[in-house]
PyMOL Python script that loads the backbone (N, CA, C, O; Angstrom):
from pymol import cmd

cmd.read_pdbstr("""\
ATOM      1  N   UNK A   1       0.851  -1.177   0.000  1.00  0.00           N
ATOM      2  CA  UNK A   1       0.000   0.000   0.000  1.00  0.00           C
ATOM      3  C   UNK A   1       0.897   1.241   0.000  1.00  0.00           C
ATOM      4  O   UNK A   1       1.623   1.261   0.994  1.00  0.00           O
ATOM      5  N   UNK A   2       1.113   2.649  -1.117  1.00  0.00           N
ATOM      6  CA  UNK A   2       1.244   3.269  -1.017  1.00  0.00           C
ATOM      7  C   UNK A   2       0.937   4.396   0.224  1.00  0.00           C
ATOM      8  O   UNK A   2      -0.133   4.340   0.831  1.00  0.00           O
ATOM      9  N   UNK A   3       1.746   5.207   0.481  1.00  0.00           N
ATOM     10  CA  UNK A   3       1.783   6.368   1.370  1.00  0.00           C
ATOM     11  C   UNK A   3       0.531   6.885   1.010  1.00  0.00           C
ATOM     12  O   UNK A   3      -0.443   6.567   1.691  1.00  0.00           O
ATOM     13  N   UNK A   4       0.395   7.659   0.013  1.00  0.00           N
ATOM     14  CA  UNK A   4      -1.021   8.066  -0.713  1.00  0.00           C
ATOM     15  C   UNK A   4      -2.174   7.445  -0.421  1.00  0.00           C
ATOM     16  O   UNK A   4      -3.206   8.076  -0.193  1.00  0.00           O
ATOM     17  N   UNK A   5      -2.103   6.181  -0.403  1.00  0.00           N
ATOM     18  CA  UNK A   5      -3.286   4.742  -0.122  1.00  0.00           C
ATOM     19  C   UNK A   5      -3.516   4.980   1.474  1.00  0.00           C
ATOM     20  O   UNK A   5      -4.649   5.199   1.903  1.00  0.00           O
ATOM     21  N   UNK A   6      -2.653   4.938   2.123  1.00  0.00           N
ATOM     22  CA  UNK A   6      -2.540   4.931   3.778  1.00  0.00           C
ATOM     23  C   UNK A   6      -3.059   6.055   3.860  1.00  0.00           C
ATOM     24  O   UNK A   6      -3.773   5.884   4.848  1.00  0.00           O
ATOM     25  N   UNK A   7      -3.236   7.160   3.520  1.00  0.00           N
ATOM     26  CA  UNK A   7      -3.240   8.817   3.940  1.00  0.00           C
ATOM     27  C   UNK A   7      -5.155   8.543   3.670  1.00  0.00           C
ATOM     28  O   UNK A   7      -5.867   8.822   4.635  1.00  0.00           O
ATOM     29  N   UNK A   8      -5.684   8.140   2.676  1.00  0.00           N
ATOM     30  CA  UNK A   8      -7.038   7.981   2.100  1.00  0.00           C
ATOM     31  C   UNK A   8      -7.398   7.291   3.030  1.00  0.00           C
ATOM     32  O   UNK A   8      -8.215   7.632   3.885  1.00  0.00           O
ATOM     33  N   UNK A   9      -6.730   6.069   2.950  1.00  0.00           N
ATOM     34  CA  UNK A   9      -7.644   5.211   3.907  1.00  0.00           C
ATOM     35  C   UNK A   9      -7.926   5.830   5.646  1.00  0.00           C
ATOM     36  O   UNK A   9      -9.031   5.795   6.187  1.00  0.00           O
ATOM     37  N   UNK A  10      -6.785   6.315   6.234  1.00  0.00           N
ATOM     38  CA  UNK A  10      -7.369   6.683   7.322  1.00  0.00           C
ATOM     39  C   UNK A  10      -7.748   8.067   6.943  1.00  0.00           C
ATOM     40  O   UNK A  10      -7.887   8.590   8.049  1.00  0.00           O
ATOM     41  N   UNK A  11      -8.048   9.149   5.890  1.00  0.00           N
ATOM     42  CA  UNK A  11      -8.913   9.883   6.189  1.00  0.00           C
ATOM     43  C   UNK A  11     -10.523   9.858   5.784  1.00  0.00           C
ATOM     44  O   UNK A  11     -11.443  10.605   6.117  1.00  0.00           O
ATOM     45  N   UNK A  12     -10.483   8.694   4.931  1.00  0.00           N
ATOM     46  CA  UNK A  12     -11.390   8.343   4.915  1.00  0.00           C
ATOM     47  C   UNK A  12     -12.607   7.733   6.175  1.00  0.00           C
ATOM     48  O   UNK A  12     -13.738   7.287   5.982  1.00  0.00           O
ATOM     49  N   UNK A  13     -11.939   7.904   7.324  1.00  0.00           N
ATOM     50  CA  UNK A  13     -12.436   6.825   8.370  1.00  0.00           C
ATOM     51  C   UNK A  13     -13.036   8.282   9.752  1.00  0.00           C
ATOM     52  O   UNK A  13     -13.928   8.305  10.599  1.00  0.00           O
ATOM     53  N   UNK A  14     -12.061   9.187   9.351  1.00  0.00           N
ATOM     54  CA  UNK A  14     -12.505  11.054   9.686  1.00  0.00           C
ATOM     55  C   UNK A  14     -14.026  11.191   9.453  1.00  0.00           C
ATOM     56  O   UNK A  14     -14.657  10.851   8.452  1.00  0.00           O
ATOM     57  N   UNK A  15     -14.530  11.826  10.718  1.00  0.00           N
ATOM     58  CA  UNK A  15     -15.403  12.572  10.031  1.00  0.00           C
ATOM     59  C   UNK A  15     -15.078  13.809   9.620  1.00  0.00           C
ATOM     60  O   UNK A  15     -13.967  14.264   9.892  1.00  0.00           O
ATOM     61  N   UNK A  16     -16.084  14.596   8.843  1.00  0.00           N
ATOM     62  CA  UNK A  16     -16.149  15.642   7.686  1.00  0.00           C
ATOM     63  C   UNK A  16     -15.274  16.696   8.388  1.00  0.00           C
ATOM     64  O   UNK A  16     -14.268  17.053   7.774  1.00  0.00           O
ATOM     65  N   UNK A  17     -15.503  17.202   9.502  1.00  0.00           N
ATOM     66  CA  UNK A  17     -14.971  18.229  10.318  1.00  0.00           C
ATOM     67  C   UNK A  17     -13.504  18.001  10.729  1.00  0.00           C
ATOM     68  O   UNK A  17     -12.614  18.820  10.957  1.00  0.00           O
ATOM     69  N   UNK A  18     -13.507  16.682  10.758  1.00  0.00           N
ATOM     70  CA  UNK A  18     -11.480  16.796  10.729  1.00  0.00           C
ATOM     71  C   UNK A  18     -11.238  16.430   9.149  1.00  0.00           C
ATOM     72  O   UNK A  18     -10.209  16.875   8.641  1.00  0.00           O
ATOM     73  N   UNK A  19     -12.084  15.680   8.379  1.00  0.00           N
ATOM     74  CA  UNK A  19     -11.218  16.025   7.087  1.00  0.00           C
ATOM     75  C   UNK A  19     -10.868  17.332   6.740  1.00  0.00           C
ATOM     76  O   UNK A  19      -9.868  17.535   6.053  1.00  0.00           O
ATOM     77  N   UNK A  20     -11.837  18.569   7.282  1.00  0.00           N
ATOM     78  CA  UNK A  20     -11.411  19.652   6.707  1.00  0.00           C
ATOM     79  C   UNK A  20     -10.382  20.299   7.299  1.00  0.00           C
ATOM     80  O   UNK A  20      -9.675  21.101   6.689  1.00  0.00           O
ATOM     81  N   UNK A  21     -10.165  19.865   9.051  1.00  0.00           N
ATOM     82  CA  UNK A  21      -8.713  20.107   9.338  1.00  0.00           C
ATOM     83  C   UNK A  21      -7.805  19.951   8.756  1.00  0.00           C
ATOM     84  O   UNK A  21      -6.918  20.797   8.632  1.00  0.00           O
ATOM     85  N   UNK A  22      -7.803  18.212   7.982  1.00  0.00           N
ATOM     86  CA  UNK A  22      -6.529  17.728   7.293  1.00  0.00           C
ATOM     87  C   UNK A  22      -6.522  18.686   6.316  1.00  0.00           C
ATOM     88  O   UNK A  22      -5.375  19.095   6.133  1.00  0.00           O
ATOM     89  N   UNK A  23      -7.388  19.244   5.570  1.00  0.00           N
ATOM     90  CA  UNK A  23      -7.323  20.019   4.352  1.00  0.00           C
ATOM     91  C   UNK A  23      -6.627  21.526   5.055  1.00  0.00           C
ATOM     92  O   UNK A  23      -5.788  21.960   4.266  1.00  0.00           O
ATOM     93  N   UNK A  24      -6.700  22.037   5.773  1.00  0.00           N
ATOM     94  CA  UNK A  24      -6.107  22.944   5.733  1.00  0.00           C
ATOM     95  C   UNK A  24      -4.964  22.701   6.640  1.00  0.00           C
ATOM     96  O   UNK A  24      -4.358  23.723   6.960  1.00  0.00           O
ATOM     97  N   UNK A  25      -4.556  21.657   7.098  1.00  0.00           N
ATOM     98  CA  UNK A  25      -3.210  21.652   7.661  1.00  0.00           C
ATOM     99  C   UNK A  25      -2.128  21.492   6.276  1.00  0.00           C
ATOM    100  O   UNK A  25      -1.012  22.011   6.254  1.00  0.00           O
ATOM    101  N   UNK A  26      -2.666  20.728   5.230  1.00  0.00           N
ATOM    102  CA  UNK A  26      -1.978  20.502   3.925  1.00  0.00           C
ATOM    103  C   UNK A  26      -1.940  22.144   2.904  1.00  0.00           C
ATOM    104  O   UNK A  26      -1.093  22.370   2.040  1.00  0.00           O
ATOM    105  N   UNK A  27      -2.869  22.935   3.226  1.00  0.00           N
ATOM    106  CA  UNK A  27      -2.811  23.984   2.391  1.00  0.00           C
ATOM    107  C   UNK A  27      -1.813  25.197   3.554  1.00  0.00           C
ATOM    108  O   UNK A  27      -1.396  26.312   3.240  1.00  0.00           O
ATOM    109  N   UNK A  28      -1.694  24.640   4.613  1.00  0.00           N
ATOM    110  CA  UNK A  28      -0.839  25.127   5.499  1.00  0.00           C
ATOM    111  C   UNK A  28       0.777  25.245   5.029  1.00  0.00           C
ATOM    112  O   UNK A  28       1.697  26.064   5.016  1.00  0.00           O
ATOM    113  N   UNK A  29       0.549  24.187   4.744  1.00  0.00           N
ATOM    114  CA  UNK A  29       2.221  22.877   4.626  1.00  0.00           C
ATOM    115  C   UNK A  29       2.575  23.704   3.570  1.00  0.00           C
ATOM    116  O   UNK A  29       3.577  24.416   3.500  1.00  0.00           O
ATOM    117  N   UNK A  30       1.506  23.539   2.582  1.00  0.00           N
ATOM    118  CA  UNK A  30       2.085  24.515   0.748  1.00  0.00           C
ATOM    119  C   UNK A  30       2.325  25.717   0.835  1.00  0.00           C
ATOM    120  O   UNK A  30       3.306  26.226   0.294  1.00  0.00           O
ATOM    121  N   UNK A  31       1.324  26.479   1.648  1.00  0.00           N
ATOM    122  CA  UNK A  31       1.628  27.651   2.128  1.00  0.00           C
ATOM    123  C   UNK A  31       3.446  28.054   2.532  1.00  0.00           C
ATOM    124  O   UNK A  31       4.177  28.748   1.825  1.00  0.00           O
ATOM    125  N   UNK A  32       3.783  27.466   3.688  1.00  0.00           N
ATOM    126  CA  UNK A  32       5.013  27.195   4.131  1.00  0.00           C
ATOM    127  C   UNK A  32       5.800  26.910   3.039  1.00  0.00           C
ATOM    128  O   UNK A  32       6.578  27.850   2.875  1.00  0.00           O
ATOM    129  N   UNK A  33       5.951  26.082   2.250  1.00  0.00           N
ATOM    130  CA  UNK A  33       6.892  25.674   1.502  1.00  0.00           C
ATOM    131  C   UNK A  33       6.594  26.397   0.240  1.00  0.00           C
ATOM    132  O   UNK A  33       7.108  25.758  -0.677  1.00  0.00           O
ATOM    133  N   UNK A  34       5.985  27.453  -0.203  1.00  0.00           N
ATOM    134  CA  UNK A  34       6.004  28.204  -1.567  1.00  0.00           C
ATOM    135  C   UNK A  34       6.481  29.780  -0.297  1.00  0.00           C
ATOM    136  O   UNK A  34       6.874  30.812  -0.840  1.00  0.00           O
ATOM    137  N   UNK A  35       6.414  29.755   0.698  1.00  0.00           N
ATOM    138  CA  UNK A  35       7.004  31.326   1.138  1.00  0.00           C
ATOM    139  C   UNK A  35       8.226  30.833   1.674  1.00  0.00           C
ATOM    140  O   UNK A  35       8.807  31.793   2.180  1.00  0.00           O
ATOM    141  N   UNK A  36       8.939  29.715   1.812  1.00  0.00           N
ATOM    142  CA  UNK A  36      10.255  29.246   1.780  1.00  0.00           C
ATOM    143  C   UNK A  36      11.391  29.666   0.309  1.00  0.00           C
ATOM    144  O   UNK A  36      12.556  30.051   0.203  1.00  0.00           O
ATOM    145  N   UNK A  37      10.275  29.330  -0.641  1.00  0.00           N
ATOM    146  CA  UNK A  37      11.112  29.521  -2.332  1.00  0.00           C
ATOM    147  C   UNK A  37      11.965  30.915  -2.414  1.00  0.00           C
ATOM    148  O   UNK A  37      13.026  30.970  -3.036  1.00  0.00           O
ATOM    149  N   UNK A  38      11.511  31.819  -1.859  1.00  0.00           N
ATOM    150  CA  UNK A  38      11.610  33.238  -1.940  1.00  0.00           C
ATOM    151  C   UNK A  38      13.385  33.039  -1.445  1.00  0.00           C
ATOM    152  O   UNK A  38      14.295  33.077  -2.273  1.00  0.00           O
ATOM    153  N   UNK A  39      13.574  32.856  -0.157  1.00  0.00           N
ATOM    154  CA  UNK A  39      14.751  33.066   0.237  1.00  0.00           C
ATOM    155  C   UNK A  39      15.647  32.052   0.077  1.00  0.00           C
ATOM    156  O   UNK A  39      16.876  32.104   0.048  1.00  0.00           O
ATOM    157  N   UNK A  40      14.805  30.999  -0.038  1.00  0.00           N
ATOM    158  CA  UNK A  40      16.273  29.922  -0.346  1.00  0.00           C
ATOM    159  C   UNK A  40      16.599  30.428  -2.200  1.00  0.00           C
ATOM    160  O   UNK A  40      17.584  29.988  -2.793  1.00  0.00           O
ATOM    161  N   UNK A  41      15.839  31.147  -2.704  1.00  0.00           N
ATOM    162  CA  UNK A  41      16.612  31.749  -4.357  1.00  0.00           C
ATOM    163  C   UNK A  41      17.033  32.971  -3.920  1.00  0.00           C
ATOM    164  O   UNK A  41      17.577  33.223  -4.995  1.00  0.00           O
ATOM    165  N   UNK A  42      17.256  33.967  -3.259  1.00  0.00           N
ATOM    166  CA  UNK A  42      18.154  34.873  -2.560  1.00  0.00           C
ATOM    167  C   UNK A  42      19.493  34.259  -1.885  1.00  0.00           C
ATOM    168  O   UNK A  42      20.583  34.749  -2.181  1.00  0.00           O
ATOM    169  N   UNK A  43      19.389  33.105  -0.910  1.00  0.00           N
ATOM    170  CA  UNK A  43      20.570  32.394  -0.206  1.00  0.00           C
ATOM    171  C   UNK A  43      20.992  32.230  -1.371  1.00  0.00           C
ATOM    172  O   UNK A  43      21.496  33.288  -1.748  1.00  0.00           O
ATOM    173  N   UNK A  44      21.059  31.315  -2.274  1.00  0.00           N
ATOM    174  CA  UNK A  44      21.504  30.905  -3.666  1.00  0.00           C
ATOM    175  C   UNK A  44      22.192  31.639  -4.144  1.00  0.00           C
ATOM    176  O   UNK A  44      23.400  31.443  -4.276  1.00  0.00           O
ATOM    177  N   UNK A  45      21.564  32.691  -4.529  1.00  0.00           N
ATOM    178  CA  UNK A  45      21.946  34.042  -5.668  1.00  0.00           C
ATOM    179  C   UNK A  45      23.148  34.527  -5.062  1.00  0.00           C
ATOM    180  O   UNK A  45      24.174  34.761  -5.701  1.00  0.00           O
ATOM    181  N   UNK A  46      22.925  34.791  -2.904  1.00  0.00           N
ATOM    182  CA  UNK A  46      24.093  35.599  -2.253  1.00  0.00           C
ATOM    183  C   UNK A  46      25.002  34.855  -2.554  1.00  0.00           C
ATOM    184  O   UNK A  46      25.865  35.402  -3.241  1.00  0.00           O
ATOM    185  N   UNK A  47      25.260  33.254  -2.193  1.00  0.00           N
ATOM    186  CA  UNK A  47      26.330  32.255  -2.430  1.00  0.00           C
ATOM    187  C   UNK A  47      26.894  32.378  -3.755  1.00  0.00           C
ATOM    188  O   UNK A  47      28.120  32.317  -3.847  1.00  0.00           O
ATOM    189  N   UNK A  48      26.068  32.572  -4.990  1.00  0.00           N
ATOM    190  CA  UNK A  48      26.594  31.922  -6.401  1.00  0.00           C
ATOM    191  C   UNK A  48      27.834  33.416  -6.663  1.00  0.00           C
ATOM    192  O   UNK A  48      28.982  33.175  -7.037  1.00  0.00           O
ATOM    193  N   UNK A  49      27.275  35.138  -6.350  1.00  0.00           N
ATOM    194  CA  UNK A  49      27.769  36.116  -6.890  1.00  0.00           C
ATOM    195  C   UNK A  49      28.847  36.170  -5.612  1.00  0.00           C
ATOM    196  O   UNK A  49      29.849  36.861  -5.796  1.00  0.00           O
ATOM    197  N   UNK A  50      28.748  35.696  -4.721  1.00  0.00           N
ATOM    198  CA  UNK A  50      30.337  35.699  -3.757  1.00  0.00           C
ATOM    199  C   UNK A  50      31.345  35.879  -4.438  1.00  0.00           C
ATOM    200  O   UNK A  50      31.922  36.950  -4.628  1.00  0.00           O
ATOM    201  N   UNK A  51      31.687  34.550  -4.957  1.00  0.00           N
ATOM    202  CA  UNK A  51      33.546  34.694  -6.401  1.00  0.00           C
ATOM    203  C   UNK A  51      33.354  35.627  -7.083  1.00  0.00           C
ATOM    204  O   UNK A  51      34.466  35.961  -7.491  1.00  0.00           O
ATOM    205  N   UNK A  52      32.513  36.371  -7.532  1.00  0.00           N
ATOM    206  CA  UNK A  52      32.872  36.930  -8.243  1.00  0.00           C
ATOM    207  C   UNK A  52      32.704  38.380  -7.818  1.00  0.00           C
ATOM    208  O   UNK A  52      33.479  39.191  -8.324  1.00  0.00           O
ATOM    209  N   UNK A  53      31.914  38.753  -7.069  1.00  0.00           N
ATOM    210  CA  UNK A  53      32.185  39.725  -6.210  1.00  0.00           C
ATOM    211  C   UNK A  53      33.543  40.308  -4.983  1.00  0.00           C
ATOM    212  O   UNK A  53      34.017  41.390  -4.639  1.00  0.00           O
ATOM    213  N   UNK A  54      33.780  38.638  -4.600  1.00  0.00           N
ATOM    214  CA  UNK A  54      35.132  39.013  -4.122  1.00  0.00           C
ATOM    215  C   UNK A  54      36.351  39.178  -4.941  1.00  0.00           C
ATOM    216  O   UNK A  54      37.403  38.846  -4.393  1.00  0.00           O
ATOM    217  N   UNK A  55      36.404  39.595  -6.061  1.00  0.00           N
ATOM    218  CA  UNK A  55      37.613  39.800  -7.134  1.00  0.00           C
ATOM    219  C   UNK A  55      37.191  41.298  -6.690  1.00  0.00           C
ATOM    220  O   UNK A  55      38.217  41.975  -6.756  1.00  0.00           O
ATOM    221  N   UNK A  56      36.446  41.841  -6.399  1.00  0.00           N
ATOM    222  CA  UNK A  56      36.225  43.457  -6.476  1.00  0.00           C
ATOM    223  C   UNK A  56      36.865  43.910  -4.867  1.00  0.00           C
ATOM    224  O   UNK A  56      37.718  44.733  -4.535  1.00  0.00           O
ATOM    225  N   UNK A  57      36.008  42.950  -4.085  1.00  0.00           N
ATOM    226  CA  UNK A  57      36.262  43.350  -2.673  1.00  0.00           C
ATOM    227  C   UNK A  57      37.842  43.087  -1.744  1.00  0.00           C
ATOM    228  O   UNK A  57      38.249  43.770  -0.804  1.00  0.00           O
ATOM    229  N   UNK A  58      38.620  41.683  -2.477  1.00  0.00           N
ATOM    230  CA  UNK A  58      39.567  41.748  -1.982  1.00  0.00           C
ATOM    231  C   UNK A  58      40.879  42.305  -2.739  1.00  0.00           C
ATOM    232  O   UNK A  58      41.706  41.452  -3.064  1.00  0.00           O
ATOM    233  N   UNK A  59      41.137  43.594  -3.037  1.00  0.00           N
ATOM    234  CA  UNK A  59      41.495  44.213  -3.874  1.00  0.00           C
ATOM    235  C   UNK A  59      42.406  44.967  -2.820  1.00  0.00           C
ATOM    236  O   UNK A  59      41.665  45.256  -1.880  1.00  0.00           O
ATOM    237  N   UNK A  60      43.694  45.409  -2.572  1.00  0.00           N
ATOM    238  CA  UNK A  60      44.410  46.115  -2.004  1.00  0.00           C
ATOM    239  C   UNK A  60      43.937  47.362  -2.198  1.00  0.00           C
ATOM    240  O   UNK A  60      44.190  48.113  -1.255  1.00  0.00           O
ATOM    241  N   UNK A  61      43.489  47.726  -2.868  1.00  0.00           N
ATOM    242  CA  UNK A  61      42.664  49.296  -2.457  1.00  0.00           C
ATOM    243  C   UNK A  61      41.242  49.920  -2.298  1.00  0.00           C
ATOM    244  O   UNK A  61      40.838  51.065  -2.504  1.00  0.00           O
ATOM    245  N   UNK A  62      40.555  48.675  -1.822  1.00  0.00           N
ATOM    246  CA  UNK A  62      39.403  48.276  -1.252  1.00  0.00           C
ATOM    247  C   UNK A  62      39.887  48.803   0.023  1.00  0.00           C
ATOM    248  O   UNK A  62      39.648  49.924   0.472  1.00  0.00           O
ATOM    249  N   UNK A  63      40.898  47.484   0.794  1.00  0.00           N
ATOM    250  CA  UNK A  63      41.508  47.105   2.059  1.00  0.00           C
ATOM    251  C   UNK A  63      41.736  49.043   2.394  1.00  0.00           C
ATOM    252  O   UNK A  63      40.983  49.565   3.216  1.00  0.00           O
ATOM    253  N   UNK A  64      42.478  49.637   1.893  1.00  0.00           N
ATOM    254  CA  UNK A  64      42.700  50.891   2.062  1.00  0.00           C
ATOM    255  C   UNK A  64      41.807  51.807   2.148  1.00  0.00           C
ATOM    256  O   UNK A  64      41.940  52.774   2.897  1.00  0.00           O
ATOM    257  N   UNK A  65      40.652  51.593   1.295  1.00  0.00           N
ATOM    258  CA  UNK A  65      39.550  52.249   1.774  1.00  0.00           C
ATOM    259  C   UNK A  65      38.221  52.497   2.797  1.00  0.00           C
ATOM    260  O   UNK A  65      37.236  53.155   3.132  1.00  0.00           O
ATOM    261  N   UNK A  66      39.114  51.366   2.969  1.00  0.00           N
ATOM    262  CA  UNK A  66      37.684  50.196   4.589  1.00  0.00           C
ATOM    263  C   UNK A  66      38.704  50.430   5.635  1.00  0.00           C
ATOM    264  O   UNK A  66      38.466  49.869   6.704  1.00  0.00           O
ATOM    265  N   UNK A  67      39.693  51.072   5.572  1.00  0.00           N
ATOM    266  CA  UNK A  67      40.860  50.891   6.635  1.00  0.00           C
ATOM    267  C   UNK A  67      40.458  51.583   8.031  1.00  0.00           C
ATOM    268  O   UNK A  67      40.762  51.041   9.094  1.00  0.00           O
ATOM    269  N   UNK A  68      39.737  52.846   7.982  1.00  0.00           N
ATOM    270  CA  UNK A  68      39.165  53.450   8.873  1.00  0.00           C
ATOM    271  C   UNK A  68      38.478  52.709  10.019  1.00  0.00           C
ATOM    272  O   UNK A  68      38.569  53.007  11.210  1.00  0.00           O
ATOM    273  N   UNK A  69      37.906  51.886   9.590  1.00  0.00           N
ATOM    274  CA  UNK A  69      36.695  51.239  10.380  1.00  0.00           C
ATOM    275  C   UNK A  69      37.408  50.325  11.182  1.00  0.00           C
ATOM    276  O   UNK A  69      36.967  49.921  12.258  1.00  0.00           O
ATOM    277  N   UNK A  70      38.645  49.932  10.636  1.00  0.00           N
ATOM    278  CA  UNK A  70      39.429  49.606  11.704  1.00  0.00           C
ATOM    279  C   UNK A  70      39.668  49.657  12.752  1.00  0.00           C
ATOM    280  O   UNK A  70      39.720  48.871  13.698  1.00  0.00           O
ATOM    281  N   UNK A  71      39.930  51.289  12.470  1.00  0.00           N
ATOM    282  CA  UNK A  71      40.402  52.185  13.575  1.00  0.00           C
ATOM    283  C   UNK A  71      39.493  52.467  14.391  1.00  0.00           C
ATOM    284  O   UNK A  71      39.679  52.358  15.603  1.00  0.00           O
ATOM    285  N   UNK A  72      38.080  52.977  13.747  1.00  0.00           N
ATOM    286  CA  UNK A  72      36.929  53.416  15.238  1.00  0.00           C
ATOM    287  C   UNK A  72      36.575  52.994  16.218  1.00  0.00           C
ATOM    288  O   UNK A  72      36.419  51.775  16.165  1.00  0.00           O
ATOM    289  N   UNK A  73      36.231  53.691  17.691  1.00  0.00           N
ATOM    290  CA  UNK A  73      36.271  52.792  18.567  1.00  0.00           C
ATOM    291  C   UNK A  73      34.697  53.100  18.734  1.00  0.00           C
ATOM    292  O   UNK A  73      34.070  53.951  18.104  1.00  0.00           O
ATOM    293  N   UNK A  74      34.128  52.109  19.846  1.00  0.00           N
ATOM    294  CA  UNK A  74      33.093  52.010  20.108  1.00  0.00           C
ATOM    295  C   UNK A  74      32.818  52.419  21.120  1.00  0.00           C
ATOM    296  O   UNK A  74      31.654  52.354  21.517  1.00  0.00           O
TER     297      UNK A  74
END
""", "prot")
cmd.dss("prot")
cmd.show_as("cartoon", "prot")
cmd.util.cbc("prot")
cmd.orient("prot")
């Protein structure tokens, strides 16, 4: 018996008022996992433009221009 098969069969055995729980605990779940997409393709994007962004940033006259912040105290 499929997962799918098992999931029917015992909600089939629900009455109406918790099937409709199950229904919105599942439109819950999708919910969750389509407002997940958003940032795990931002994490991605920050990771992929790193190399090639750090050819700009670790640049000896970057270092010289960030040098200040070194120095400030708190």
């Amino acid at each position: 018996m499929t997962l799918l098969e098992q999931i029917e069969k015992q909600l089939s055995t629900l009455p109406p008022e918790k099937q409709s729980e199950v229904l919105d605990f599942i439109e819950f779940l999708q919910q969750r996992a389509n407002a997940l997409q958003p940032a795990l393709i931002i994490a991605e994007t920050a990771l992929l433009s790193e190399a090639a962004l750090a050819e700009d940033w670790m640049r000896p006259e970057e270092d010289e221009e960030w040098s200040y912040l070194n120095q400030a105290t708190l």
